[in-house]
N, C-alpha and C positions, 0 to 999 in steps of 0.2 A: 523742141524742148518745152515740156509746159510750163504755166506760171512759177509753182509750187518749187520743181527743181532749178528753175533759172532763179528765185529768189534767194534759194539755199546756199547756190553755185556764187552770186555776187558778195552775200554775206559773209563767206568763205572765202573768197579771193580778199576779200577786204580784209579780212582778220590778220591772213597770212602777211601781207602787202604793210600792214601797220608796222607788224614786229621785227618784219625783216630790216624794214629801214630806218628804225628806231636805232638811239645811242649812234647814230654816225655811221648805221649800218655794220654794226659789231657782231650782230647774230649773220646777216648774210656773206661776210668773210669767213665767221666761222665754219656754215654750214657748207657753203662752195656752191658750185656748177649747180646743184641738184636744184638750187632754189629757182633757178631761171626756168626748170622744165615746170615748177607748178603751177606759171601760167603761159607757157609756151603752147602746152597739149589742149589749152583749153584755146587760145588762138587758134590754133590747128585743127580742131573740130569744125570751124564753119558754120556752126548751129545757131547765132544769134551774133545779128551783126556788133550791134554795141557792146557786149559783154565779149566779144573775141577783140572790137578794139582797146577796151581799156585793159582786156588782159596784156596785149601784143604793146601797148605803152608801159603796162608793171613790170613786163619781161624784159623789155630793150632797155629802164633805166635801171633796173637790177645787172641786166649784162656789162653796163655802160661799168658802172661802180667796178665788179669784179674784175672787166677787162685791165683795167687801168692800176687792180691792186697785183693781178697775176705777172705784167709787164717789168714790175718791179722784183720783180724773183733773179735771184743771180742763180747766173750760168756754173754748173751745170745742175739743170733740172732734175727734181729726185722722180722716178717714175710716175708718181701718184700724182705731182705736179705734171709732168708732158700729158696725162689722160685728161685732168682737168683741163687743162687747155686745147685739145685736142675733142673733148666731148665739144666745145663749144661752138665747131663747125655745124655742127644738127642747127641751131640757134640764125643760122645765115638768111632765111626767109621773112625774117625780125627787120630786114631791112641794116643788119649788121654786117660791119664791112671786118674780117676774119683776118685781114691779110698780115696786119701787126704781128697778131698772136700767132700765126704759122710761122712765121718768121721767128720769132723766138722759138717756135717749137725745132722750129729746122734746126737751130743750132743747139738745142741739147739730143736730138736724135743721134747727134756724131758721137754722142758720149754715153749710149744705153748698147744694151746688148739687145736688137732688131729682133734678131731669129729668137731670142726665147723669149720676148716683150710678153706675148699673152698666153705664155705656160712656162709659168718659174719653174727653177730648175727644183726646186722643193717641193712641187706635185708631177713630177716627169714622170720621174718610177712609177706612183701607182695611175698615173695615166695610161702608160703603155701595158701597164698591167691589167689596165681596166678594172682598177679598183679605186681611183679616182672618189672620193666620199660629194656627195649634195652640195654640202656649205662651200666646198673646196670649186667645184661644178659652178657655181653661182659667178667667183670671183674672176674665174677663166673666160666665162662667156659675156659678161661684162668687158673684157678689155677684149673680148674679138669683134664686137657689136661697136666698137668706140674705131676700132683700124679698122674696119669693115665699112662702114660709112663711109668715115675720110678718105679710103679706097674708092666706092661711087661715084664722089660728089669732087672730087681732085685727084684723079686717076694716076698714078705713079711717082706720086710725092714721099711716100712714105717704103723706104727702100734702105736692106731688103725685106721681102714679105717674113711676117715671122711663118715659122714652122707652123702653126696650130692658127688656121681660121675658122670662119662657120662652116666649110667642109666638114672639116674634122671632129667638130663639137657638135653637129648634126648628126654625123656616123656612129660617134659614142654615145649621144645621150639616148636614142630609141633605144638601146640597148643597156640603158640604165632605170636599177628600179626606182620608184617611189613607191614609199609606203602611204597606204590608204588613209582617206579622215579616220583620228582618234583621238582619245582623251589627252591632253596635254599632260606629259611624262620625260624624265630624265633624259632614257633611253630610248627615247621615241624619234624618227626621223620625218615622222608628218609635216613640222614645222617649218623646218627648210627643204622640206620636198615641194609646198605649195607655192612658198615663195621663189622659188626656183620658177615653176610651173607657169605663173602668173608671167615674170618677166621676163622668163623665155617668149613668151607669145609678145609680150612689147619689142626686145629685143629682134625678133624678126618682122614687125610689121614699124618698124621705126619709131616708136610709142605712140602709132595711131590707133593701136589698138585696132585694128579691124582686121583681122586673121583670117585667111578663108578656112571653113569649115574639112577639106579637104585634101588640106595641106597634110594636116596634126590630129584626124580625128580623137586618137587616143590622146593626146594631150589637152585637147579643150573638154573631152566628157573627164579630166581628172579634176580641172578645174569646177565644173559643173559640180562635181560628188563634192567637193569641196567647200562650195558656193551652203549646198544641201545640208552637210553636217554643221554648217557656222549657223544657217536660219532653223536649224530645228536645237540648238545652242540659245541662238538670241530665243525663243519662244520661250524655253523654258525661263528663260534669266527676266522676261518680261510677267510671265506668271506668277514670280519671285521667288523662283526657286532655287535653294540653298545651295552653296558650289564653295569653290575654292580662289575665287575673285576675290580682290583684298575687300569689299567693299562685302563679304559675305553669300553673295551670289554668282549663279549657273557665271565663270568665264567663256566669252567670247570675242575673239582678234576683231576688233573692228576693221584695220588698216587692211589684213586677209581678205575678210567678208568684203569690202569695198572693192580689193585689187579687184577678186571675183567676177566681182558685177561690172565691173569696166571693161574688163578683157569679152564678157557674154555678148553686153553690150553692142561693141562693134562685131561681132560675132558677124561672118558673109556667109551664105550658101547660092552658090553658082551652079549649075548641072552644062557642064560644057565638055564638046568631044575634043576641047584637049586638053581634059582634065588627065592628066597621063603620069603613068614615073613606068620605072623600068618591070612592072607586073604587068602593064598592060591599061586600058582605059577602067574607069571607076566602071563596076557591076550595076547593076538593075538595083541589085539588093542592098547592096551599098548604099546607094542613091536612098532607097526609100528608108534607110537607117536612119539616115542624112537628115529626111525631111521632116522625118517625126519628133527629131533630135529639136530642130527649129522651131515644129510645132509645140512641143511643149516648154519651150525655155519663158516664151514674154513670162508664163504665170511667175517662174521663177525667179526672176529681175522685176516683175510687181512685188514679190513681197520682199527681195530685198531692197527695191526703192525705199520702200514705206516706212520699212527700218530705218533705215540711214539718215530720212527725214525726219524722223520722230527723236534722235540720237543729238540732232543740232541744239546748241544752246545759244541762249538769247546772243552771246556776243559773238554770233556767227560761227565758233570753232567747235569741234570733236574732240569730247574730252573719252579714250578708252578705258575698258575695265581693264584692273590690272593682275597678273596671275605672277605671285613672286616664285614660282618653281619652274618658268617656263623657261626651255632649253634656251630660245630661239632670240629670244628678247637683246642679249648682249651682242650677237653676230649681227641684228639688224642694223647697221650703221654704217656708211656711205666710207668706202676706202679714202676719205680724207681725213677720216678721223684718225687712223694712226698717224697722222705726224699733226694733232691739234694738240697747240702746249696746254691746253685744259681740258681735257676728254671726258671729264664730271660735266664740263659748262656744255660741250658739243653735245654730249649725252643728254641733258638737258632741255637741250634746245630743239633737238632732234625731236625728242620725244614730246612735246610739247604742239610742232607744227606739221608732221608727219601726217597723225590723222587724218587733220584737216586737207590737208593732200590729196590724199588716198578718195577721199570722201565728195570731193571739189569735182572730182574727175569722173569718180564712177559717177556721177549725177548730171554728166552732159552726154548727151549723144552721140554717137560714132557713124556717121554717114559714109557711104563708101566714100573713097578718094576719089576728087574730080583728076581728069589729064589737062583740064585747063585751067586747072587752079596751079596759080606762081607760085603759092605759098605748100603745096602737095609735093611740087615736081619732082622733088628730091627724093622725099621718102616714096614717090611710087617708083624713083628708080631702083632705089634700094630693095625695094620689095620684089618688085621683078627679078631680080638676083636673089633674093634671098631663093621664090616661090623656086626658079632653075634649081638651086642648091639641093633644096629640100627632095625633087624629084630623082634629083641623081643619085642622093643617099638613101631613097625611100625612106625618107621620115611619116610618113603616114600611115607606116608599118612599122608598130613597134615589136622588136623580139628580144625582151628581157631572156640571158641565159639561165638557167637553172639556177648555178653554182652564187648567180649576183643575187637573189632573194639572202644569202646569208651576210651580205655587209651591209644590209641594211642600216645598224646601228653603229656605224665604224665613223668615228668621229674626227675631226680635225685634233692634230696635239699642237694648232697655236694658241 
């Protein structure tokens, strides 16, 4: 990582790290689990010894605090509470010992319903109908990603398996559309199709972000196109050209643009003969897709570096332009916010340290995972099941049906 982004990257961790433990730590109870990953991922990267330890000490005394506020939760736990708890096993490499917090989890498990845990019965119907909407998609794959882990990492504790895992949501989603970059609109599904898009690929690389190229080709070049409409966005907004941004100018998602460049990033390309799914081995021409795809992306992740750097303010944080017609903006907010007794203050808060996030992260490195790294093990296990999964489903073949191009705009009615 050079000087430039590791100064940006500590600036950032710092800022985050202030607020969250500010007032008694009132904003990091508010926010939950999520706060621990904004400097977990950067431990996890490996890139810089000092800057992954003071991350890996912001994390473990963020988790510490939370552990100890989650433990007091009476029994029985409301769903959104056993996933926050339950996220927290990813966090085990932190040199945290989990076994408390399972233990509470065990005993609200007796009181959830298992089999439909990660497909409520209020997205079943248009599941099996395969009309399932994006935002709805989002929230599904999020809690198969959270029992999908804890399945790797503590093999047959969490019983029984629900109905719907990453099988399932790998089968369905190559055959779900997203709608292509476009102008921020009402009736537009761009917005929660990219952010879907982005953290599908953390989701299956355990938020190491390092996806192999071959897995997903269609889903990282959507990503890409994505990356492409945000920087020829910020260009114009840097020209200063007139838009619909409350501030008067071209809008642009920073937090979007950032996921982008994080997911590219770690972006892998391998040519291996057992690169396989059930079509058969990758082609000649495939491959040289592949590599062209690789050869042009750095130019791509240079200019959105340079952005993101230039984006930073003195007190280290990302402050976003803001666009008051944007669909997307209300649903971005972490499933612990419906049960926060103040959801203006969550809201708030959310929005305030988000960017910074976003921004922290795409600006460090994504090195392949070592097999001899303690602090990997886990997520390369996980990834190795995912990578199986993906081959069995052929997710690296998407075939959107005809008829799914028409719910594109078919919205959540919560």
């Amino acid at each position: 990582m050079d000087e430039a982004r590791k100064a940006a990257v500590q600036r950032g961790l710092s800022f985050l790290y202030t607020n969250l433990s500010r007032d008694d730590y009132s904003p990091l109870l508010r926010l939950g689990g999520q706060c621990v990953s904004m400097f977990y991922d950067v431990f996890l990267s490996e890139t810089d010894a000092a800057l992954c330890e003071q991350a890996r000490e912001w994390a473990l005394a963020l988790l510490t605090v939370l552990a100890k506020h989650w433990l007091m939760w009476p029994q029985p736990l409301s769903v959104t509470q056993l996933f926050e708890i339950l996220g927290a096993v990813r966090y085990e490499p932190l040199g945290f010992d989990s076994a408390e917090l399972l233990a509470h989890a065990d005993e609200a498990i007796a009181h959830v319903d298992m089999v439909g845990l990660t497909m409520p019965g209020r997205f079943l119907a248009d599941w099996r109908s395969g009309q399932l909407c994006t935002c709805d998609w989002y929230e599904v794959a999020y809690r198969v990603f959270i029992i999908e882990y804890c399945e790797v990492v503590h093999p047959g504790r969490l019983q029984p398996r629900p109905r719907v895992g990453m099988r399932e949501v790998l089968a369905s989603l190559r055959r779900h559309s997203l709608e292509p970059p476009c102008q921020v609109a009402a009736d537009s599904d761009f917005g929660e199709g990219y952010y879907l898009a982005t953290h599908l690929c953390y989701w299956l690389s355990a938020y190491s972000a390092t996806l192999e190229l071959r897995d997903a080709p269609w889903l990282v070049a959507y990503v890409r196109d994505t990356l492409a409409f945000w920087l020829a966005q910020a260009e114009l907004r840097t020209q200063g050209i007139a838009g619909e941004a409350t501030d008067g100018l071209v809008y642009v998602d920073l937090d979007g643009l950032a996921e982008c460049v994080d997911v590219l990033r770690g972006l892998q390309h391998s040519r291996s003969a057992s690169s396989t799914n059930k079509f058969g081995t990758t082609s000649d021409a495939q491959e040289r897709q592949h590599a062209a795809f690789m050869q042009e992306l750095p130019a791509l992740l240079d200019r959105g570096t340079q952005w993101l750097l230039s984006q930073q303010t003195p007190n280290g944080s990302w402050a976003p332009s803001v666009h008051p017609k944007d669909p997307l903006k209300p649903k971005l907010r972490h499933v612990a916010a419906a049960e926060s007794e103040d959801n203006d203050t969550y809201t708030d808060l959310y929005d305030a340290l988000h960017p910074t996030w976003t921004c922290t992260m795409a600006l460090c490195d994504r090195p392949p995972a070592s097999k001899t790294s303690e602090r990997q093990r886990p997520g390369l296990l996980y990834t190795e099941r995912m990578r199986a999964l993906m081959q069995e489903t052929c997710f690296s073949a998407q075939t959107v049906p005809k008829k799914a191009r028409k719910r594109l705009h078919q919205r959540s009615k919560r």
